[in-house]
N, C-alpha and C positions, 0 to 999 in steps of 0.2 A: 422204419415201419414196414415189416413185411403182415402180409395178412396168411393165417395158417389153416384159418377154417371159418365157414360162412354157411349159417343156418337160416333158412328162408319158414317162416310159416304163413300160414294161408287161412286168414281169416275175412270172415263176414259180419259186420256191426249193422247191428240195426238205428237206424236214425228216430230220434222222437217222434219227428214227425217228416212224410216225404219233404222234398226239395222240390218244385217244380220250375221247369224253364217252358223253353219253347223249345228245347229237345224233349221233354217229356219229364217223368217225374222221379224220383229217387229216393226207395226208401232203404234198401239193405243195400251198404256198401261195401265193396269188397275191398279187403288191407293186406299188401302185403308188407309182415314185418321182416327187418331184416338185421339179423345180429351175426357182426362179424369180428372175429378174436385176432389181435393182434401176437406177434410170437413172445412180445414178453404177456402176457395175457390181461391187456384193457381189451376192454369188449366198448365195441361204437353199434349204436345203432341206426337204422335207415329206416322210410315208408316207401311203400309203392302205391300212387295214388290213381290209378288206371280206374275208369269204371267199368261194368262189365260190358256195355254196347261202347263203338268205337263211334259215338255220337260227338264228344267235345272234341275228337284228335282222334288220329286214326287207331292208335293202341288201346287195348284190351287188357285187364286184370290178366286174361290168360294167355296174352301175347307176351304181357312184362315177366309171367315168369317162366316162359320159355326163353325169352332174351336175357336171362340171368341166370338160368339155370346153365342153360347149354354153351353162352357166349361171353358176356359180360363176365362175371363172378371167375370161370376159367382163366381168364384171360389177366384179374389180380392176383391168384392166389399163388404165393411162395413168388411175388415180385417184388422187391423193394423199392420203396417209395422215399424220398425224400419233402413230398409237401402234398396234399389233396389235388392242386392244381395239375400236380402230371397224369391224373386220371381223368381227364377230361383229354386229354390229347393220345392217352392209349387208346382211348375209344373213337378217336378219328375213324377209322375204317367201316366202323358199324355206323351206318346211316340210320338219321332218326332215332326212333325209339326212345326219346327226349325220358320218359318217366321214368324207364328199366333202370337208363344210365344214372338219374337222382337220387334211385331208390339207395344203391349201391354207394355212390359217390356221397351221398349224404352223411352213413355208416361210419367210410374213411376220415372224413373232417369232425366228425364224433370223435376217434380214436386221438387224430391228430391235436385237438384242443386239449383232450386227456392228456397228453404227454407232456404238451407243453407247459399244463398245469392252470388252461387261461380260461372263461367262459366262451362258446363258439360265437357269441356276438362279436368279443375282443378279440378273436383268432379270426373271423373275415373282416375287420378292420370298423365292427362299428362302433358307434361312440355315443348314441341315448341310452338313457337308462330307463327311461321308458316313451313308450310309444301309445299314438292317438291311435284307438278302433273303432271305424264303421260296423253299420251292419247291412247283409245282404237278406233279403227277402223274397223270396219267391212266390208264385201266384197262388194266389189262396183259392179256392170256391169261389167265396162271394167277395165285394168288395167292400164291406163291413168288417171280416174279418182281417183281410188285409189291413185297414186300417184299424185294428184295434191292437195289432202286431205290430205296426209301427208307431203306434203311441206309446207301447210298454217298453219296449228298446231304447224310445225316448227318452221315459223315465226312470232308465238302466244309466243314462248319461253316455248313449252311444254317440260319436261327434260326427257321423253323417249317415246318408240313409242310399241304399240303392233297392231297385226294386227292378222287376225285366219286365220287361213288355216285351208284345209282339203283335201280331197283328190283328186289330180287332179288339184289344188292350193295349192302348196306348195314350193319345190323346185325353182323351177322356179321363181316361184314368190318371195321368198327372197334372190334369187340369183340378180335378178332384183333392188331390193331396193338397198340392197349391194352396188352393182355397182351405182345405181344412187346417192345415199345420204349418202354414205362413211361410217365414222365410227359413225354413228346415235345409240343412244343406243336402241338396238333393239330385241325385243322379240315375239316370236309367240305361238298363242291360238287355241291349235287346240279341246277344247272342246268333248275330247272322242273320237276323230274320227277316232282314231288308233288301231291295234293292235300288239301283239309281230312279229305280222308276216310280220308287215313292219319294221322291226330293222331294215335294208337298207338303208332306206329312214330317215327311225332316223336320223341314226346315218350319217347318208350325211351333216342335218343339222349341226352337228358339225364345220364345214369348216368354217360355217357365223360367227362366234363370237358372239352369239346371247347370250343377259343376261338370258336367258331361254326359254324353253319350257313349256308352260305350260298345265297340264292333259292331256297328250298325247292319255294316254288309259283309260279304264272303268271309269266310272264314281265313281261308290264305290270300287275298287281296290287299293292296299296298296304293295298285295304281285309282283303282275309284274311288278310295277313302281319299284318297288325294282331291282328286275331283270336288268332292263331296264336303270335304273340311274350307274348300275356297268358297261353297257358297252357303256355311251356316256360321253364322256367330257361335255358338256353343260349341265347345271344345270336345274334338274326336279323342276317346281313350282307344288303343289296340289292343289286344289282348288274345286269342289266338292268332291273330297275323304275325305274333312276332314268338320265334320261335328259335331265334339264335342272335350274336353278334351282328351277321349280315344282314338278319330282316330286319334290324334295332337300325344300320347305317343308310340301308334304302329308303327305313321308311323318313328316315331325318331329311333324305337329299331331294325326296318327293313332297316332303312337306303331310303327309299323310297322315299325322296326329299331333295331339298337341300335349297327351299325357300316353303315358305306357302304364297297364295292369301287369307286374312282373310278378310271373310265379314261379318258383326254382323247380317243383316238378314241368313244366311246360319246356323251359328252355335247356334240361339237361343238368339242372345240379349248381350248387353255389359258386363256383367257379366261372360258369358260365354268366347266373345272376350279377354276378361281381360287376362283369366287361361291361357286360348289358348299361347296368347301371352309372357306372364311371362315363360310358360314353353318353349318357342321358344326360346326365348333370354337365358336361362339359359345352352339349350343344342345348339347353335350356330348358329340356322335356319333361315335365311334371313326372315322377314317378312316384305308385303307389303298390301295396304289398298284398296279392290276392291269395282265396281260397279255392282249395279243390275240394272241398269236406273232409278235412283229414283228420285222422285221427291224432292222439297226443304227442307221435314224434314227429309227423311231418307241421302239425301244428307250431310245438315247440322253436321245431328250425324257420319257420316262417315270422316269430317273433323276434329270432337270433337277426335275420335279414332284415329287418326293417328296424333295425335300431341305425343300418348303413344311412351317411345322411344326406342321401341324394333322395330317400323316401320320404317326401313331403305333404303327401295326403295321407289320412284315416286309413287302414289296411281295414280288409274282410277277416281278420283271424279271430275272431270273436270267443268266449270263451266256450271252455272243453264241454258247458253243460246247458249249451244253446243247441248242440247235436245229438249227444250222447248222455244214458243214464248212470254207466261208467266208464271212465276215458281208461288208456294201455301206461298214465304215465300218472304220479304223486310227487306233487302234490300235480290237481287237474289245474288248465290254464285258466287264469282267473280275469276278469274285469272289473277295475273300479271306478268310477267317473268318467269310463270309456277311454280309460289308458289300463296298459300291461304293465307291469316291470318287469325290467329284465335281471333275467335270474345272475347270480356272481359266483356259480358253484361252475366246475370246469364242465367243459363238453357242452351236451345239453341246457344244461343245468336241471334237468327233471330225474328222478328216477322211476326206471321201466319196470313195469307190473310184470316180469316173467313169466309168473304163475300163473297169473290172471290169462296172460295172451295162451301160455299151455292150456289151460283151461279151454279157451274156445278154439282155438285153432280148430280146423278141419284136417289139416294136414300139416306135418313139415319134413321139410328137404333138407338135409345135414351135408355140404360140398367143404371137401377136405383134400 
C-alpha cells in the first residue's frame, strides 16, 4: 500500500440546530475531508474533527490542516505501508495533534479494508453487527424544551440519555429528569466544569443513580479524578483526560475512573483506539463509543469501532439526521430501536458524496 496523492477539502456544515456545552455553543462546524489514493487506485477516506476555537483540546480546524498539509500527509506519501498500524508509529515524532494524525490515518485503514476486501469493522477486529446508541443533548434555553428533546429521542428508542451540566445547571436539573422520566438510563456531561471544591455538589449527584458522570474536573487531570472517584458512588467516565495509551495505564493504576468515553479523533486514530481499548477490557474499564459532531465519514468509522467488543455501553453516534440536513456519505447513518447495523460492504461500508463535498467545499488542497 503506498499512498500517491492526498486531497484535503475544507468544509463548513451547518448543524440543525447549535450544540451547546459549557464551552459554549456550536452551530457551523467545520470538516476537514480527506481522500487519499492508493498507487493501484482505491481511494480511502478520512474526517478532521477539530473545531474551530481550541476549546475541547488544544487543536483547531486550522491547526489540523497545517499539521497535514505541511507535516503529516508529507511525511506518507510514496511510503509503503504494510498495515494502518505503522502510521501511527511514523508519527511518533510529531507530538500531539491527536485529530490531524486520525484525519489521515483514518483514510489509510479505509484503503487498507478495501484491499483486503473486509468491512473496517472486520479489518480492526470487530465482531457486532450491530450496536446500542445513546443520545447526547445539549443545553437548551429553557428546561421544557430540554425535556421535550429528551422525551422524543426516547421515543426514537435511543438506549440511554446524556445531557451536560455545569454550573448553576445541575442539580436541579437532574433532579428534575429524575422525577420526570423515572428510571431513564441516565448520565451527565459536565465537560470540566468542576472542581474539588464542589465535592458537595458531586457527591449530591450520587442520590440520581446516574450510569456516570462524565470529566467532572480538568480537563488533563488523572490525579483528582482519582481523589474524587474514592468519594462518590457514581462511576467517574474520562474523556478528555485520556489522550493516549499512557493516559488509559495511569489512569487504571490511579484508579481515576471507572468507564472511558473513547473517541478515535481524541486519541490519534483507530490504531491507537485499538490499545486503548484491549487494555480497558483487560483491566475491567467500562468503555463506550463518543461523538465529536462529525460528519458521515468520521461518523461511519466511529460505528466501525464500536462493534470492537470491549465497547459495552450506548455510543453518542446518533444518526446522520439528528445533525445534519444532508450528511457527505449514502446511504446517511441510520437508527432503528436505538441500534445501528453495521454495514458488510468493504472499507467504510458507506459511499462518499464527492460532488456533493466539491459542491461546498470552501477550498481544496491536492498533495502529490
Amino acid at each position: 500500500m503506498k499512498l500517491i496523492e492526498v486531497t484535503i477539502y475544507i468544509v463548513k456544515m451547518r448543524m440543525k440546530n447549535p450544540f451547546v456545552t459549557s464551552f459554549g455553543a456550536v452551530q457551523d462546524k467545520p470538516v476537514l475531508v480527506i481522500q487519499a489514493k492508493d498507487e493501484s487506485g482505491v481511494i480511502g477516506w478520512g474526517e478532521g474533527v477539530a473545531f474551530e476555537a481550541p476549546s475541547y483540546t488544544e487543536e483547531t480546524a486550522k491547526t489540523s490542516l497545517h499539521m497535514l498539509e505541511d507535516f503529516l500527509i508529507p511525511m506518507l506519501l510514496q511510503r509503503e505501508l504494510t498495515h494502518p498500524d505503522e502510521v501511527s508509529e511514523l508519527f511518533k515524532p510529531i507530538r500531539r495533534n491527536n485529530m490531524a494524525k486520525a484525519a489521515i490515518e483514518g483514510a489509510v485503514w479505509d484503503i487498507y479494508a478495501k484491499l483486503i476486501n473486509r468491512p473496517l469493522s472486520e479489518a480492526i477486529g470487530g465482531t457486532r453487527k450491530k450496536v446500542e446508541i445513546g443520545i447526547s443533548v445539549g443545553l437548551q434555553p429553557t428546561d421544557e424544551e430540554l425535556f421535550q428533546i429528551i422525551e422524543d429521542y426516547i421515543a426514537q428508542g435511543y438506549k440511554r440519555v446524556k445531557v451536560k451540566i455545569k454550573p448553576g445547571r445541575d442539580i436541579e436539573l437532574i433532579q428534575t429528569i429524575r422525577s420526570r422520566f423515572g428510571n431513564l438510563p441516565l448520565m451527565a456531561d459536565a465537560n470540566s466544569a468542576y472542581t474539588l471544591a464542589d465535592l458537595p455538589l458531586l457527591k449530591a449527584l450520587d442520590e440520581f443513580n446516574l450510569l456516570m458522570i462524565e470529566q467532572p474536573l480538568a480537563h488533563d487531570d488523572l490525579v483528582e479524578h482519582a481523589l474524587l472517584q474514592k468519594e462518590l458512588s457514581t462511576p467517574i467516565c474520562l474523556d478528555e483526560s485520556i489522550t493516549s495509551i499512557e493516559d488509559m495505564k495511569r489512569a487504571v493504576m490511579l484508579g481515576s475512573c471507572q468507564v472511558v468515553n473513547l473517541k478515535v479523533a481524541r486519541v490519534g486514530g483507530i490504531t491507537e483506539t485499538k490499545r486503548i481499548h484491549d487494555y480497558g477490557v483487560k483491566h475491567g474499564i467500562s468503555i463506550w463509543c463518543g461523538g465529536m459532531l462529525e460528519a458521515g465519514i468520521g461518523r461511519a468509522q466511529a460505528v466501525a469501532v464500536a462493534s470492537l467488543s470491549g465497547f459495552t455501553l450506548p455510543g453518542d453516534t446518533a444518526a446522520s439526521s439528528r445533525y445534519w440536513d444532508e450528511d457527505i456519505i449514502d446511504p446517511e447513518v441510520k437508527v432503528e430501536n436505538g441500534l445501528i447495523s453495521i454495514s458488510d460492504k468493504p472499507g467504510l461500508g458507506y459511499t462518499v458524496k464527492q460532488s456533493f463535498i466539491e459542491q461546498i467545499a470552501e477550498r481544496k488542497i491536492v498533495l502529490a
